[in-house]
MDAnalysis code that builds the backbone (N, CA, C; Angstrom):
import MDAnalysis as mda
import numpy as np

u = mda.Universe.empty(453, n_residues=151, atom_resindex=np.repeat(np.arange(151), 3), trajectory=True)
u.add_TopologyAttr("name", ["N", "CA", "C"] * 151)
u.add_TopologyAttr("resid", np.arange(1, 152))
u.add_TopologyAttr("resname", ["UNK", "UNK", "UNK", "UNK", "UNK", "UNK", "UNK", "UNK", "UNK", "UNK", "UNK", "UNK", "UNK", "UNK", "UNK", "UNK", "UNK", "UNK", "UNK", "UNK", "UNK", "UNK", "UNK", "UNK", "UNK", "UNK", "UNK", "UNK", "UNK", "UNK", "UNK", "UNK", "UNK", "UNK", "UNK", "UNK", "UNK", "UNK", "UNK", "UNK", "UNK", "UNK", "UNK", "UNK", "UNK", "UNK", "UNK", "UNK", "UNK", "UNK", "UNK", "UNK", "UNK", "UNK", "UNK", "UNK", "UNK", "UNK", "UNK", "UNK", "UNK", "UNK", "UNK", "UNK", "UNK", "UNK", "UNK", "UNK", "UNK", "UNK", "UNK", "UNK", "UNK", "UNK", "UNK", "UNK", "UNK", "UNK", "UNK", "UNK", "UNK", "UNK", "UNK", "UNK", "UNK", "UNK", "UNK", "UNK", "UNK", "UNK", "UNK", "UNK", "UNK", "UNK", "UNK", "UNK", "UNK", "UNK", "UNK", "UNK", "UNK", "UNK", "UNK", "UNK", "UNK", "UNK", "UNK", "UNK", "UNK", "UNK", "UNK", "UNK", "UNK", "UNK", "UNK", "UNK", "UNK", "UNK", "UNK", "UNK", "UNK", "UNK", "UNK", "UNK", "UNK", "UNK", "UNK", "UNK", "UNK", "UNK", "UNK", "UNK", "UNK", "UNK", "UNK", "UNK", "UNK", "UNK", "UNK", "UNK", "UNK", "UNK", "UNK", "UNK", "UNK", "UNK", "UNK", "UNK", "UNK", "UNK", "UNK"])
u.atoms.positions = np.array([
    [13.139, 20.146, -5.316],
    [12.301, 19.184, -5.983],
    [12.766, 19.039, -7.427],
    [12.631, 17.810, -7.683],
    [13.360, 17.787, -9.143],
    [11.805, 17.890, -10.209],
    [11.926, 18.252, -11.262],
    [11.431, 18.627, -12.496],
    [10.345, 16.858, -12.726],
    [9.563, 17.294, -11.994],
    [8.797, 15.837, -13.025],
    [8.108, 16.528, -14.511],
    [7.885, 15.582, -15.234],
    [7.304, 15.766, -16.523],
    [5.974, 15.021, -16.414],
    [5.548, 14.979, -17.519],
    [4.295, 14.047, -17.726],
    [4.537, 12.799, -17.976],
    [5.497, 12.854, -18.792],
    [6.849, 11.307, -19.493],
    [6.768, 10.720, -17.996],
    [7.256, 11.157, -16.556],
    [7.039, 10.699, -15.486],
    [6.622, 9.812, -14.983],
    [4.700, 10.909, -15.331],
    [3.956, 10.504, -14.195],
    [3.298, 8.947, -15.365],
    [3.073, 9.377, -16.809],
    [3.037, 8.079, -17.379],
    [3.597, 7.070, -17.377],
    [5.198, 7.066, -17.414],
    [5.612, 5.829, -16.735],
    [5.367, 5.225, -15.306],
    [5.038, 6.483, -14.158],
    [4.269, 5.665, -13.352],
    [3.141, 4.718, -12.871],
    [2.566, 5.249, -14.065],
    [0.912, 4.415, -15.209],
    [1.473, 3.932, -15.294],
    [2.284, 3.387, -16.601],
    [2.608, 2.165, -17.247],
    [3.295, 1.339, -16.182],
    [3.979, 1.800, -15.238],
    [4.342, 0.400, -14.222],
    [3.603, 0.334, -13.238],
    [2.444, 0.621, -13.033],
    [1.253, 0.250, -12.559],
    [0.182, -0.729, -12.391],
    [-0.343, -0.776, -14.296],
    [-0.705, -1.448, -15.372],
    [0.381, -2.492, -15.256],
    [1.488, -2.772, -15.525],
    [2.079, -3.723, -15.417],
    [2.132, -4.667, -13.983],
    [2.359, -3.729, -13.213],
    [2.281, -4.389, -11.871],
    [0.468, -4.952, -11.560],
    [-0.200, -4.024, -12.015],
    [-1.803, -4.576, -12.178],
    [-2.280, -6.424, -13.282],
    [-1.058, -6.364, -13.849],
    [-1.519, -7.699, -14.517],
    [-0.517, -8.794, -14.192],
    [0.288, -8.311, -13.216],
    [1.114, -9.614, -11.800],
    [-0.120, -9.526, -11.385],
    [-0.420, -9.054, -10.792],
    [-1.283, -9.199, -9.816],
    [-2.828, -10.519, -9.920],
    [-3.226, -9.702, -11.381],
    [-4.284, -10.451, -11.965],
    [-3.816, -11.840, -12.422],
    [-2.397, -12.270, -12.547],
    [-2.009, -13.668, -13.374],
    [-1.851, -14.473, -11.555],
    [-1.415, -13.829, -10.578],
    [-1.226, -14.234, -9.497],
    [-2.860, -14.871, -8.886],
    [-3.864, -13.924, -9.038],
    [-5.381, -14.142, -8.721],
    [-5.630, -15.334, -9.435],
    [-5.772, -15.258, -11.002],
    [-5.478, -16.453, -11.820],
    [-5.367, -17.900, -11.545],
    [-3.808, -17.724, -10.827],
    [-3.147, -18.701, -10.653],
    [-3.390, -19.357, -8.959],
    [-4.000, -18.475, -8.146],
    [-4.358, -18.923, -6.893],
    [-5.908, -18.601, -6.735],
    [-7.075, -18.563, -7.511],
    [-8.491, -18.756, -7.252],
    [-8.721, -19.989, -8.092],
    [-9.791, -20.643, -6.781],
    [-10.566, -21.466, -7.569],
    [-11.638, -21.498, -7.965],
    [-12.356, -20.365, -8.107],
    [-13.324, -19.973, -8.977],
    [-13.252, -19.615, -10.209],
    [-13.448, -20.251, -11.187],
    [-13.949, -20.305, -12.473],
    [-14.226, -18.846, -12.965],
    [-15.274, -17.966, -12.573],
    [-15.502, -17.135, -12.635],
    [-14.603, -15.841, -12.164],
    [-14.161, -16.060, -11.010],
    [-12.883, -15.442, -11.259],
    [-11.693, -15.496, -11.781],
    [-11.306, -16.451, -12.646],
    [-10.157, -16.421, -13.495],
    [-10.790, -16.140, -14.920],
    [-11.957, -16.810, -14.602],
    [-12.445, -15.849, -16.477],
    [-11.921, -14.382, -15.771],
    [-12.539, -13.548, -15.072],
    [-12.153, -12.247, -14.675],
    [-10.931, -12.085, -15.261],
    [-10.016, -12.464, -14.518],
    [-8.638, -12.027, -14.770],
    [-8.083, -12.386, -16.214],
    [-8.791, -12.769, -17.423],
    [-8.486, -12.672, -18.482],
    [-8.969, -11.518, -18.719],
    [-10.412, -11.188, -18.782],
    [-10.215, -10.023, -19.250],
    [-10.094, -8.773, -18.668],
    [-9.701, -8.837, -17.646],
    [-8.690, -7.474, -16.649],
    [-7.498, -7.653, -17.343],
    [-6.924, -8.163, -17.315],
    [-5.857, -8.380, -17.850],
    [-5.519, -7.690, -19.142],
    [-6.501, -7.226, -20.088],
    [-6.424, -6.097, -21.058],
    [-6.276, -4.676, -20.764],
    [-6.198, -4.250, -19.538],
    [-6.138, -3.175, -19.098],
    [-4.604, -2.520, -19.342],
    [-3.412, -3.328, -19.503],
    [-2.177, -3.074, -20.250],
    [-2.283, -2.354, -21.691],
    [-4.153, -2.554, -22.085],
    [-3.771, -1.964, -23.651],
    [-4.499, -0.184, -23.495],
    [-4.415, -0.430, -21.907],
    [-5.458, 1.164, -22.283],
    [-4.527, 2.661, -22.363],
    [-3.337, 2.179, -21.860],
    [-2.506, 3.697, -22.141],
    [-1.886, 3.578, -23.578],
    [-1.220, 2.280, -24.234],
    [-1.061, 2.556, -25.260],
    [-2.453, 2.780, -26.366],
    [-3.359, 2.764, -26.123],
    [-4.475, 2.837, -27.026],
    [-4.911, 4.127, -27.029],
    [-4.432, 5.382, -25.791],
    [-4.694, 6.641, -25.804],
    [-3.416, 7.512, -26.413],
    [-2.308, 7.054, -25.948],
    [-1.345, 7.186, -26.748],
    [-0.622, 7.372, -28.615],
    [-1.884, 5.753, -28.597],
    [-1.434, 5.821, -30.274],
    [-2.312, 7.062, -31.112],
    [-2.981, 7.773, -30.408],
    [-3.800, 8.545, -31.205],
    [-2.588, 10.058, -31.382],
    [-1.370, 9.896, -30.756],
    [-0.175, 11.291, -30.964],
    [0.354, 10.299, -31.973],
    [0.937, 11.220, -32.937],
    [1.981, 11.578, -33.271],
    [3.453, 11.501, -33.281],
    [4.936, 10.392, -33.311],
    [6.191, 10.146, -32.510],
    [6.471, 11.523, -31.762],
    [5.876, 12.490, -32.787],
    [6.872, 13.933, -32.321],
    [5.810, 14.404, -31.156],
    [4.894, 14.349, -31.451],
    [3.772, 14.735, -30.154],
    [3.942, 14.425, -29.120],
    [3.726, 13.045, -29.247],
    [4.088, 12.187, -28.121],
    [5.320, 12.269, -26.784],
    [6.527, 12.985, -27.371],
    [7.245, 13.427, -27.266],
    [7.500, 14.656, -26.627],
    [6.389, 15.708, -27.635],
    [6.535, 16.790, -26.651],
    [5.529, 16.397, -25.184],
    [4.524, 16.104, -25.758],
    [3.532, 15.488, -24.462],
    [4.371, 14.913, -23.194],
    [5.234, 14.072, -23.318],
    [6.033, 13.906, -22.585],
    [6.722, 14.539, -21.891],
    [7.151, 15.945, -22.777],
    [8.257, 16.608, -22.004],
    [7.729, 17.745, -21.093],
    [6.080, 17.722, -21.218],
    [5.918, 18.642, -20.338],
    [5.921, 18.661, -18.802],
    [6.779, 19.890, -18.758],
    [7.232, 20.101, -16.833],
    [5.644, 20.196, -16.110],
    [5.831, 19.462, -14.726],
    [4.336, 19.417, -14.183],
    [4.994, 20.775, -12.865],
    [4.194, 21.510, -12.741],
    [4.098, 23.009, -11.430],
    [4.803, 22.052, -10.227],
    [4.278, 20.745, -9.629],
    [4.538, 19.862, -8.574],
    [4.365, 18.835, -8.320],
    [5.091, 18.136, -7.776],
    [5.611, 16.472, -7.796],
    [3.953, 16.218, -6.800],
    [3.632, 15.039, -7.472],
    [2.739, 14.028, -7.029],
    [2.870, 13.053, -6.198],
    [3.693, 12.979, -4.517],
    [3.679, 12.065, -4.078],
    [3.269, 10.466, -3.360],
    [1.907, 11.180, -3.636],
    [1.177, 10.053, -3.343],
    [1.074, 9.034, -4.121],
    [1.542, 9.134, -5.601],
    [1.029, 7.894, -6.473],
    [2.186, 6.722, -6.497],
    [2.226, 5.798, -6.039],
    [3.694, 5.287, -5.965],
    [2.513, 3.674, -6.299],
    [2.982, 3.105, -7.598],
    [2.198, 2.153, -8.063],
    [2.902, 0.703, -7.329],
    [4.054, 0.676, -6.516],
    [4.533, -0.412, -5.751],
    [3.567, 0.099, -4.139],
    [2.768, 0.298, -4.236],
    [2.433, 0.812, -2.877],
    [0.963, 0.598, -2.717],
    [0.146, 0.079, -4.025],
    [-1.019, -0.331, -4.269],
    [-1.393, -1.367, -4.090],
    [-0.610, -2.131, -4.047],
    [-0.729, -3.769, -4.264],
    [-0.705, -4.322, -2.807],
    [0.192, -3.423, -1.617],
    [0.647, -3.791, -0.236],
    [-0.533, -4.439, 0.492],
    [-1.737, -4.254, 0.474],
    [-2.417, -4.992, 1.644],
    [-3.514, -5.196, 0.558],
    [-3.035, -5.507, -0.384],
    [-3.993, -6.492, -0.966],
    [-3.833, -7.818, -0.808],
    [-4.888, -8.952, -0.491],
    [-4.439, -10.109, -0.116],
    [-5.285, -11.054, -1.071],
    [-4.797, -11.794, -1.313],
    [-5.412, -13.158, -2.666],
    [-5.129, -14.770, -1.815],
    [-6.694, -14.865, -1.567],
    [-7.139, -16.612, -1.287],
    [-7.486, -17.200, -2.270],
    [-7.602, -18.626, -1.996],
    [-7.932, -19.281, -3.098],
    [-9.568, -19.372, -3.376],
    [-10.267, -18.862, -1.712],
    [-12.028, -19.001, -2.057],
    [-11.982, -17.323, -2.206],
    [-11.200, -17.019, -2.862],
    [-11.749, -15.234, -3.287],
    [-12.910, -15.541, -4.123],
    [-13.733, -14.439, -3.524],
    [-15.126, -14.274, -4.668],
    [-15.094, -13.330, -5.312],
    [-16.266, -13.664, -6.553],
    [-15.367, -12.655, -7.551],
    [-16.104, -11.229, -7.273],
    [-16.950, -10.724, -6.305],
    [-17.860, -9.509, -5.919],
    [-16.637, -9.012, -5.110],
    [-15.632, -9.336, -4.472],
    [-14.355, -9.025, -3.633],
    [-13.570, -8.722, -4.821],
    [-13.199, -9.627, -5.788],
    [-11.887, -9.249, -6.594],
    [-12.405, -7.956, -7.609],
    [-13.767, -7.967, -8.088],
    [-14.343, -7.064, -8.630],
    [-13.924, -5.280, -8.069],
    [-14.327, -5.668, -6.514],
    [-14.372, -4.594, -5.653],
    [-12.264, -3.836, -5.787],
    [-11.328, -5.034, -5.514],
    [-10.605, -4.887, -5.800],
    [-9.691, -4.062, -6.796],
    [-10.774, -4.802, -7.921],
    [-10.156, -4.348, -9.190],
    [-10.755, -2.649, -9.983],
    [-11.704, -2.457, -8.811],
    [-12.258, -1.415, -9.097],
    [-11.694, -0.240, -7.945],
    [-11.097, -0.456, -7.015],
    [-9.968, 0.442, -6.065],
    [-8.517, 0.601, -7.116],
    [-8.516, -0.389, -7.407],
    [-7.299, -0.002, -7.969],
    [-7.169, 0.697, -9.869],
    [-8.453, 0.729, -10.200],
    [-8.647, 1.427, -11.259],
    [-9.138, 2.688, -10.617],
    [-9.035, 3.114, -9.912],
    [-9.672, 4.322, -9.075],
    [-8.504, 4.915, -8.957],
    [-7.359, 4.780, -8.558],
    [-6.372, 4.800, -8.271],
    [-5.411, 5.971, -9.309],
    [-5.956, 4.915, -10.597],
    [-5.394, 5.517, -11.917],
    [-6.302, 6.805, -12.541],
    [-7.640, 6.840, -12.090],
    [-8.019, 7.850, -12.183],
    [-8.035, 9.062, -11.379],
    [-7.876, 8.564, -10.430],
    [-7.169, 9.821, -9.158],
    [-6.228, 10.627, -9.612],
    [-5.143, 10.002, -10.177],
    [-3.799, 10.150, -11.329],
    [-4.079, 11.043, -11.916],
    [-5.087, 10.637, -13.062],
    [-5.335, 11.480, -13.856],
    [-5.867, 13.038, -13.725],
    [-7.153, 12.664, -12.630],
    [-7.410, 13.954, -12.155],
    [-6.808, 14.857, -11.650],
    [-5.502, 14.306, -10.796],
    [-3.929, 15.308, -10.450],
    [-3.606, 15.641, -11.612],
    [-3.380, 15.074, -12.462],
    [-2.451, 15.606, -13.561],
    [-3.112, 16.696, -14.313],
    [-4.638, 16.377, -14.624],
    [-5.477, 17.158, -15.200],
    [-5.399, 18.774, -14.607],
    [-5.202, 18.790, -12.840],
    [-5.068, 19.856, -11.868],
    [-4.023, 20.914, -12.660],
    [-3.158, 20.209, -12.927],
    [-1.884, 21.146, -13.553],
    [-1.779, 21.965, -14.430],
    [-1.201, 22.771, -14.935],
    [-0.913, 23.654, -15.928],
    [-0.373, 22.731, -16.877],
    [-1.063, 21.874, -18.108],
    [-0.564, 21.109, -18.728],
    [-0.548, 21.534, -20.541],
    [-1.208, 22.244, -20.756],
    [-1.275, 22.724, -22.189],
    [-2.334, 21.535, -23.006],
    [-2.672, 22.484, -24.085],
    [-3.890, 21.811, -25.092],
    [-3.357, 20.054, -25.661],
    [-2.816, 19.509, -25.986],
    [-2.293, 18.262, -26.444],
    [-2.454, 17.269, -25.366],
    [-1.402, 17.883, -23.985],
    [-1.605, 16.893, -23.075],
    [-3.131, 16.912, -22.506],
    [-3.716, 17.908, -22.061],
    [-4.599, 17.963, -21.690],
    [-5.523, 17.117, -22.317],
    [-5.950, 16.777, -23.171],
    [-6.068, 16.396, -24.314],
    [-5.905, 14.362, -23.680],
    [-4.586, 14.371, -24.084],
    [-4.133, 13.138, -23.612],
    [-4.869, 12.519, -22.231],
    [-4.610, 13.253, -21.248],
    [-5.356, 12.907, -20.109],
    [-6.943, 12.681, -19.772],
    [-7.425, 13.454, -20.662],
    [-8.608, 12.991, -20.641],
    [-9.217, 12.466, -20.843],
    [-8.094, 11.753, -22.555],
    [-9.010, 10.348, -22.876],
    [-8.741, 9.342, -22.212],
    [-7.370, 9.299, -21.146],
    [-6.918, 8.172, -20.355],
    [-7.597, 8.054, -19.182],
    [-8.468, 9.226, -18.281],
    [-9.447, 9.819, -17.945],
    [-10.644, 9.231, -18.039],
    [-11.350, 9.362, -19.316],
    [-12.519, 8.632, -19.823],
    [-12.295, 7.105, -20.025],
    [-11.267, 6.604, -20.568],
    [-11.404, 5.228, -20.526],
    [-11.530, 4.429, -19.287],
    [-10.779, 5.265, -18.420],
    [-10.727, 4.509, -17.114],
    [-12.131, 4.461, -16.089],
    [-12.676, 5.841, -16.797],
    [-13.601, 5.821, -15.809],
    [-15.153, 4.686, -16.458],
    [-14.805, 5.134, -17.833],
    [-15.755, 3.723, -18.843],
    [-15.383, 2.424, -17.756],
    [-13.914, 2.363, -18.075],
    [-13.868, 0.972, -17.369],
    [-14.780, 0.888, -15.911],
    [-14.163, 1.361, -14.610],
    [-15.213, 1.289, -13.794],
    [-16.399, 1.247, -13.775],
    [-16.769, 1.962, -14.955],
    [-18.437, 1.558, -14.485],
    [-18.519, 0.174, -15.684],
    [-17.858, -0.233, -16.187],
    [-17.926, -1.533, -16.670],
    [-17.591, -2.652, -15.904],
    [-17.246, -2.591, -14.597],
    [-16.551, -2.695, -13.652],
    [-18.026, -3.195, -12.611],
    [-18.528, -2.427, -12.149],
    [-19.421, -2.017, -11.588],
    [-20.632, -2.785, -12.089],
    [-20.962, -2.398, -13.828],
    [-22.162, -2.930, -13.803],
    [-21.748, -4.646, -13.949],
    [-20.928, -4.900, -14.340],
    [-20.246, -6.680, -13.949],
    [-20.776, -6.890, -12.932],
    [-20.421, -6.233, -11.691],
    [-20.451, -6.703, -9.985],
    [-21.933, -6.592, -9.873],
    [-22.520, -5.387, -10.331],
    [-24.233, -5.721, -9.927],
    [-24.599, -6.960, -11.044],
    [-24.638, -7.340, -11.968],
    [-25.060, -8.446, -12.965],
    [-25.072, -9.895, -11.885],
    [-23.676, -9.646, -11.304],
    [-23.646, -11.118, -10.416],
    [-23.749, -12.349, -11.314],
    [-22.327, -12.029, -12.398],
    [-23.004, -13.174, -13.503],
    [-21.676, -14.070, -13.152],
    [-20.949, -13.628, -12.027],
    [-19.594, -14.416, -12.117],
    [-19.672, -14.973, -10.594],
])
């Protein structure tokens, strides 16, 4: 098994998040609900949530944070593998894309909670938890959207 780091499993976040806002410009661009493309503007900010936990290190921190070796490879998280049987109509409602968008922020917190599992040291640990807490803020921001039924 080769040596994953944390540097890794975050870039597997970050092309996640990226692949998460194809996804949302694709919904966008093929719903015709109003209410669901407001949605996907502001899902679509979800690209700012790892650098926003991030900017709180240090270049050199950041760095070591990165370089820490994880005990064992995480195979399940493969962020091209999330998107596979997701399917986008044009009468998507937005209590479906909601539901959607809340599996796949689940996803990233699953992540986290693996990573958290590990022998990671005070800094990263640290790191993960606020990426951790935001995500899980998000869902239930997520959530109380879908009960409001304002979209």
């Amino acid at each position: 098994m080769a040596n994953l780091t944390v540097g890794d499993v975050l870039d597997r976040a970050r092309a996640f998040e990226a692949r998460l806002e194809e996804f949302y410009a694709t919904v966008r661009d093929t719903a015709q609900s109003d209410g669901v493309r407001l949605l996907t503007h502001y899902l679509s900010r979800h690209r700012d949530h790892l650098p926003m936990a991030l900017q709180a290190l240090s270049p050199a921190r950041r760095r070591h944070v990165r370089a820490v070796t994880l005990k064992y490879d995480d195979t399940e998280f493969r962020p091209e593998r999330a998107f596979d049987t997701l399917t986008v109509s044009a009468d998507l409602k937005s209590a479906d894309f909601l539901d959607m968008a809340i599996g796949l922020v689940e996803r990233l917190i699953s992540l986290y909670r693996w990573l958290l599992s590990q022998p990671l040291g005070s800094e990263a640990s640290v790191l993960v938890q606020s990426l951790l807490k935001i995500e899980e803020t998000h869902v239930v921001e997520l959530k109380k959207t879908k009960a409001m039924d304002y979209f």
